[in-house]
TORLO-352832 format. One record per atom (N, C-alpha, C): x, y, z; chain; atom name; residue in one letter. Coordinates in steps of 0.05 Angstrom, whole numbers, padded with zeros to 5 digits. Atoms other than C-alpha are relative to their C-alpha. Example, Ala and Ser with C-alpha at 12.3 -4.5 7.8 and 13.67 -1.06 7.14 Angstrom:
BEGIN
SITE      X      Y      Z kette atom rest
SITE  00018 -00024  00000     A    N    A
SITE  00246 -00090  00156     A   CA    A
SITE  00018  00024  00000     A    C    A
SITE -00016 -00024 -00001     A    N    S
SITE  00273 -00021  00143     A   CA    S
SITE -00015  00022  00014     A    C    S
***
This chain:
BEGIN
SITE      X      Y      Z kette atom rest
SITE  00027  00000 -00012     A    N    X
SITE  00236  00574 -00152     A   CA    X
SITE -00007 -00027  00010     A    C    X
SITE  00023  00022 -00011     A    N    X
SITE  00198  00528 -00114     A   CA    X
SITE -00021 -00010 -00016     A    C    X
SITE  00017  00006  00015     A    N    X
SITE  00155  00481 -00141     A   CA    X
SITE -00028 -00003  00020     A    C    X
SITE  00027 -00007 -00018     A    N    X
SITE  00081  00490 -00121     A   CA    X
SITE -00014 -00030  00017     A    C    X
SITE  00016  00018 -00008     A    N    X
SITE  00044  00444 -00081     A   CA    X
SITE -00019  00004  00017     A    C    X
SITE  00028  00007 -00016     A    N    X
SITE -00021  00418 -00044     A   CA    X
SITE  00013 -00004  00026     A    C    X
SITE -00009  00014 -00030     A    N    X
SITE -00027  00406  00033     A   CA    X
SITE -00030  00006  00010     A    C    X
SITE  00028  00003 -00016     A    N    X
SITE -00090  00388  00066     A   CA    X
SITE  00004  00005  00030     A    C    X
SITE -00004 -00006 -00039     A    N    X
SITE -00077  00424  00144     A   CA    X
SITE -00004  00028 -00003     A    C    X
SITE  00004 -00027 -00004     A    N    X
SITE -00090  00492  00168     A   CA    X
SITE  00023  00018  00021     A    C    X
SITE -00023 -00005 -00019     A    N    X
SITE -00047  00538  00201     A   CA    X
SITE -00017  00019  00016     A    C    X
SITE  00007 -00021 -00016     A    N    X
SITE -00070  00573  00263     A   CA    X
SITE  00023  00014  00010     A    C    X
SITE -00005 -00009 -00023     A    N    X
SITE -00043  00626  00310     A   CA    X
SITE -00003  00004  00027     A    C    X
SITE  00014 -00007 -00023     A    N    X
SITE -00047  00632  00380     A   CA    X
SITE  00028  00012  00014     A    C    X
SITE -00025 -00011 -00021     A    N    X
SITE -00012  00670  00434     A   CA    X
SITE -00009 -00013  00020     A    C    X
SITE  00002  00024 -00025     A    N    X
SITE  00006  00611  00488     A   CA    X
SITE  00011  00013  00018     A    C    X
SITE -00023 -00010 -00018     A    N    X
SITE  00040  00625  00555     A   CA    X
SITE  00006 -00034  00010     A    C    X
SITE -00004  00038 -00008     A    N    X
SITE  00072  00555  00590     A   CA    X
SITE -00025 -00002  00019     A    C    X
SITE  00020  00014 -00023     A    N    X
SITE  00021  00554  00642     A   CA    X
SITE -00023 -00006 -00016     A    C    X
SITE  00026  00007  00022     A    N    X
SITE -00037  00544  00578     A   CA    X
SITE  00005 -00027 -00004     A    C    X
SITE -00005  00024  00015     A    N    X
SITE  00007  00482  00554     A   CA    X
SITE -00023 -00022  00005     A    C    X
SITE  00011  00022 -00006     A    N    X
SITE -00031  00430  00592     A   CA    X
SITE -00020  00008 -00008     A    C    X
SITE  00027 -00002  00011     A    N    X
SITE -00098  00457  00579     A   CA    X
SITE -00009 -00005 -00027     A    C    X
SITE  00011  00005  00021     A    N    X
SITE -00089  00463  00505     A   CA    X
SITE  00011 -00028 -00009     A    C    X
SITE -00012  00036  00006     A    N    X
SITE -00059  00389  00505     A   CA    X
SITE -00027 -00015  00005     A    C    X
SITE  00025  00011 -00014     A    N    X
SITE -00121  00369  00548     A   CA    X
SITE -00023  00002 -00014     A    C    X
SITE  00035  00008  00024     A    N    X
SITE -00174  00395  00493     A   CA    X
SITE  00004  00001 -00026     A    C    X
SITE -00003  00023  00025     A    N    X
SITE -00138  00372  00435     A   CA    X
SITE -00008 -00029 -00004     A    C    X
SITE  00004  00027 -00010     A    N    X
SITE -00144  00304  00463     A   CA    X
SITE  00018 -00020 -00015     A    C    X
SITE -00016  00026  00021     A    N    X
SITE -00122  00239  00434     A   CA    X
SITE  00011 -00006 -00022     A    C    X
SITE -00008  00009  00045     A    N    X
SITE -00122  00243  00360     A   CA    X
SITE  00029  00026  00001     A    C    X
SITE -00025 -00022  00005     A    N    X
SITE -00066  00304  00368     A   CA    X
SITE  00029 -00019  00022     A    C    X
SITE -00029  00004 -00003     A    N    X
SITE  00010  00288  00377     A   CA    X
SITE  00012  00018  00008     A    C    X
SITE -00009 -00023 -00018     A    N    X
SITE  00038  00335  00425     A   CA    X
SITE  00019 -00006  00015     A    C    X
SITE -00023  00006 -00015     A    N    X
SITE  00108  00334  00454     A   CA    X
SITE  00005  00029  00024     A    C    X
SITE -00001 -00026 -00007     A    N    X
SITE  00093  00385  00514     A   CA    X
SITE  00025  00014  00010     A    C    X
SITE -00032 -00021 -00010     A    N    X
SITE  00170  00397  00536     A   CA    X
SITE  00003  00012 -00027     A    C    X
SITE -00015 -00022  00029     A    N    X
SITE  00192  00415  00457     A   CA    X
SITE -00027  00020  00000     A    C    X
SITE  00020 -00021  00006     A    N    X
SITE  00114  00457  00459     A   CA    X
SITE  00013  00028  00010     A    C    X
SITE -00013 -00018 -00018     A    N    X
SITE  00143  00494  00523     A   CA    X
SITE  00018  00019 -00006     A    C    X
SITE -00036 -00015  00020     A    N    X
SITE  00216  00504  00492     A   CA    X
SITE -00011  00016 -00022     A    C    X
SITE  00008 -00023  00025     A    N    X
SITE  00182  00535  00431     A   CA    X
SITE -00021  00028  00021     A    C    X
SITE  00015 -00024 -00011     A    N    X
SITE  00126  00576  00478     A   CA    X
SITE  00025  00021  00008     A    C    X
SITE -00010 -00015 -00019     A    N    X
SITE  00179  00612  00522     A   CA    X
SITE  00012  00019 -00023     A    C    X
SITE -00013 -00042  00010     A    N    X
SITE  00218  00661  00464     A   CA    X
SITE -00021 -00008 -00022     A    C    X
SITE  00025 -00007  00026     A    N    X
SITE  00156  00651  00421     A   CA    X
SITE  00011 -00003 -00030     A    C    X
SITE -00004  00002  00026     A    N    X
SITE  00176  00610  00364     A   CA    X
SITE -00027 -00011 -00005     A    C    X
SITE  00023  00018  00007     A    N    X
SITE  00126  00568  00320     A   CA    X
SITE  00005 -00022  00004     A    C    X
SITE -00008  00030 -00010     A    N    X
SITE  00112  00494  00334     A   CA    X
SITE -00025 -00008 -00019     A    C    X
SITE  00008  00020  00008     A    N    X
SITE  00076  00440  00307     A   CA    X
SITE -00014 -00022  00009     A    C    X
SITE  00013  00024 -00017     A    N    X
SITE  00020  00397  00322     A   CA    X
SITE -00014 -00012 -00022     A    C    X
SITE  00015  00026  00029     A    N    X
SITE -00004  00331  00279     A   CA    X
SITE -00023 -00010  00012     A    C    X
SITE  00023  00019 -00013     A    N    X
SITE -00063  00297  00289     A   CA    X
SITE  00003 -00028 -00012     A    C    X
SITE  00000  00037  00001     A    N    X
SITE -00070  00218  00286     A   CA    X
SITE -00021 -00002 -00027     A    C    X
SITE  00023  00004  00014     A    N    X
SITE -00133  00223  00247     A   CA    X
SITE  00002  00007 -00038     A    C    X
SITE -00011 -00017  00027     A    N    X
SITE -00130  00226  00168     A   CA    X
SITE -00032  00008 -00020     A    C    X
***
């Protein structure tokens, strides 16, 4: 077994298509870390991805 732990982040869902990328890059803004070619590569067969923010 796994040992349990804490994590302070949330997990959303959304259904992206590539032509959304830039927009939802654009109103994340600054404090988010977004690599939009690996976003893309994950949008297109609909895996999950990962976005950090700067801010703690």
């Amino acid at each position: 077994m796994g040992k349990p732990r804490a994590t302070n982040d949330i997990d959303v869902l959304i259904e992206l298509t590539e032509a959304q990328v830039p927009a939802l890059i654009e109103a994340l803004g600054p404090d988010f870390e977004v690599d939009a070619e690996s976003l893309v590569d994950a949008v297109r067969p609909r895996r999950s991805w990962n976005i950090s923010t700067f801010r703690s």
